[in-house]
C-alpha positions in Angstrom: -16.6 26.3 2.1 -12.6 26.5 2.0 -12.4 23.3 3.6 -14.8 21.9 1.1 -12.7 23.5 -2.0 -9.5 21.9 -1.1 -10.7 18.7 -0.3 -12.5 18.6 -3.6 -9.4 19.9 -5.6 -7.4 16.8 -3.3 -10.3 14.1 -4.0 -10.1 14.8 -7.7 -6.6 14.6 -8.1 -6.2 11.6 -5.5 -9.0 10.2 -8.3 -7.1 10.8 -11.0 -4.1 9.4 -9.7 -5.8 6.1 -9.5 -7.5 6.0 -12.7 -4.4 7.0 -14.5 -1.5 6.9 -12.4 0.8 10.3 -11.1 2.4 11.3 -14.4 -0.3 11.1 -16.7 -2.4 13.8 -14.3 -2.5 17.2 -14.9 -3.3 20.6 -13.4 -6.3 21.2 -15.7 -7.2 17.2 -15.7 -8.1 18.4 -11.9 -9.1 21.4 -12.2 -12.0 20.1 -14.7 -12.7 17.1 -12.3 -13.3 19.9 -9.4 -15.0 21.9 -11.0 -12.5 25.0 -10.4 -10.2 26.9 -11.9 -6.7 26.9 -11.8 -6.5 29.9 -9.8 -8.1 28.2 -6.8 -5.9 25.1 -7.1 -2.6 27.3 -7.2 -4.4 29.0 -4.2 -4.9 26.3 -2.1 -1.9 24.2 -3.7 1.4 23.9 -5.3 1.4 21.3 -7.5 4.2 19.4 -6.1 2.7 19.7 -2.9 -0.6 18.1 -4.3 0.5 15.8 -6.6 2.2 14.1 -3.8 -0.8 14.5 -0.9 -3.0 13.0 -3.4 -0.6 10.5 -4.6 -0.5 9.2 -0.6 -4.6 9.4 -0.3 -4.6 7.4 -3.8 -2.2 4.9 -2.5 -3.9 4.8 0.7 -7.4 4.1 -1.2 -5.6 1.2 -2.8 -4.4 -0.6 0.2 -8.0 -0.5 1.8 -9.4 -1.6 -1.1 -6.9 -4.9 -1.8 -6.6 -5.7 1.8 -9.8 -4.9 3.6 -9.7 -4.6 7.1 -10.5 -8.5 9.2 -12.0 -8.8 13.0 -8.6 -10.4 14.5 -4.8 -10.3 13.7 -4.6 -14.0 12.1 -7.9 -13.6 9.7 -6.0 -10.0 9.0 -2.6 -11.5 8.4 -4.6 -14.2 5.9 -6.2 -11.7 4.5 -3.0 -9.9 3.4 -1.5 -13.1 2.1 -4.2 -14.3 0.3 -5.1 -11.2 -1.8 -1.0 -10.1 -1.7 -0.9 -11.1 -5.5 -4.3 -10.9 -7.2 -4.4 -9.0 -10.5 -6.4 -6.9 -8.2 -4.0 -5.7 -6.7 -1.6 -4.5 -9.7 -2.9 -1.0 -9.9 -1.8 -0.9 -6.3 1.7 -1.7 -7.0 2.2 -0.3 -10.3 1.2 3.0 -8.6 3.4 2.1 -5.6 6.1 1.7 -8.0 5.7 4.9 -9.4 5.3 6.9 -6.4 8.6 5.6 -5.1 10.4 6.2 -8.4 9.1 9.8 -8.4 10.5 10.2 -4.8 14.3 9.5 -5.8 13.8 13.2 -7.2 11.4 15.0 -5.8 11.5 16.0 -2.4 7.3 16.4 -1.9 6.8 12.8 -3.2 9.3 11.2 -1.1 7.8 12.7 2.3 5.0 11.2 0.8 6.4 7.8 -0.1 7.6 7.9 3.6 5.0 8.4 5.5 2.7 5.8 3.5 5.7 2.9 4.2 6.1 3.8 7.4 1.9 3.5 8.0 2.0 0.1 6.2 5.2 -1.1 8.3 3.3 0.4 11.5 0.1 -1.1 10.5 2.0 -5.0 10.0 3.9 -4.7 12.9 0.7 -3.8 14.9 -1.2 -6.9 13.3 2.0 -9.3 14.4 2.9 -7.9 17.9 -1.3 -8.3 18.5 -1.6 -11.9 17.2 1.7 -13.0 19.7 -0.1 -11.1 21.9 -2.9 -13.8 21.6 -0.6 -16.6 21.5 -1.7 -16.9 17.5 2.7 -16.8 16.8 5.8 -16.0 17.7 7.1 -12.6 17.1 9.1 -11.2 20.1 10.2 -7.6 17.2 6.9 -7.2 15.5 8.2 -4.2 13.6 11.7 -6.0 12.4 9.6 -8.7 11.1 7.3 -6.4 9.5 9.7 -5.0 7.9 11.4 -7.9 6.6 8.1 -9.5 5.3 7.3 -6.3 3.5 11.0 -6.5 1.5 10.5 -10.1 0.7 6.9 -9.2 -0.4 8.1 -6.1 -2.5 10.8 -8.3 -4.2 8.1 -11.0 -5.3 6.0 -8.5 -6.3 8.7 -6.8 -8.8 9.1 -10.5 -10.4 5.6 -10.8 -10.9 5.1 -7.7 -12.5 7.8 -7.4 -14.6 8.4 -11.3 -15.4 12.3 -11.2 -14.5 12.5 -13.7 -13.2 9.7 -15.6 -14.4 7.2 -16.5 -11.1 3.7 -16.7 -11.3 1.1 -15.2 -8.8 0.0 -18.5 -7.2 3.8 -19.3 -6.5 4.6 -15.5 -5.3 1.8 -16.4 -2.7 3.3 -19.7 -1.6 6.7 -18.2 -1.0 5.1 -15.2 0.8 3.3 -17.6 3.4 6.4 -19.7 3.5 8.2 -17.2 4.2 5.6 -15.7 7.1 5.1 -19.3 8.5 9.0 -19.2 9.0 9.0 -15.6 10.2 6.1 -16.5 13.1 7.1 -19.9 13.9 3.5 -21.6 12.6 3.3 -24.5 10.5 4.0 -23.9 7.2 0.8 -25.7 5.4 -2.1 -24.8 8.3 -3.4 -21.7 7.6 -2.9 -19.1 9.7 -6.4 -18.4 11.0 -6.4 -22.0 12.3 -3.7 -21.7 14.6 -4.5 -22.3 18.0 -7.4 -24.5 16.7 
């Protein structure tokens, strides 16, 4: 029953967060969702503390839901760059943009910024060093190249959401795969899922 009661008070805030993003959420906002009192969030929780576990299981929620997991590292890696900047994928980054500007000041969100960049950049590097595994590409530091796709990802993404400088989604997408195709050493117009074909 414990168990069940904090996982309820974390599912509603986690919730929350993604309907409405981490500031807008408060202590009663989960409280009603839970169906407890504040008392038993305060017990199990301090609001830091929760605010930033659910702001990681939100987050995490988001990436599964924009990029679905694929049977093999090239249909995975397509799958990524195709969906990397679909308007369904703004709430991910606008709350991945929030979460990291919360975590310049407090000390419960960063931890939790961390670990979710670090699970992404372990996840990509995991997907690259298995596809030049299978001879799919060339990646001989799967997790330097991660990283450095992730960057030149994040920086598209902050010029298509904010429009400074002007770049559409379908040319953000172009450049990402560009910029992938140079990073793996495939062809830079043959899908990815075709290599080896």
């Amino acid at each position: 029953m414990t168990t069940d009661r904090r996982t309820a008070i974390l599912s509603a805030a986690a919730d929350l967060i993604r309907e409405n993003g981490v500031a807008a959420v408060r202590t009663r906002d989960v409280t009603t969702r839970a169906g407890v009192g504040i008392g038993l969030l305060n017990h199990y929780f301090k609001w830091g503390e929760l605010r930033a576990l659910a702001a990681a299981q939100a987050l995490w929620a988001e990436i599964d839901r924009v990029v679905p997991d694929a049977p093999t590292p090239d249909r995975q890696l397509d799958v990524f760059l195709t969906r990397a900047f679909g308007e369904d994928a703004d709430p991910l980054w606008r709350l991945w943009i929030e979460v990291t500007d919360l975590a310049m000041s407090d000390p419960d969100m960063a931890r939790a910024a961390e670990g979710c960049a670090e699970g992404i950049l372990d996840e990509l590097a995991a997907i690259l060093e298995q596809g030049a595994a299978n001879g799919q590409w060339h990646c001989p530091a799967p997790r330097a190249a991660a990283l450095r796709i992730l960057a030149f990802h994040d920086g598209l993404v902050g010029f298509v959401l904010t429009g400074l400088p002007k770049l559409e989604r379908a040319e953000a997408a172009e450049n990402l795969k560009r910029f992938v195709a140079l990073e793996l050493g495939t062809p830079q117009h043959r899908p990815l899922g075709t290599q080896g074909a």
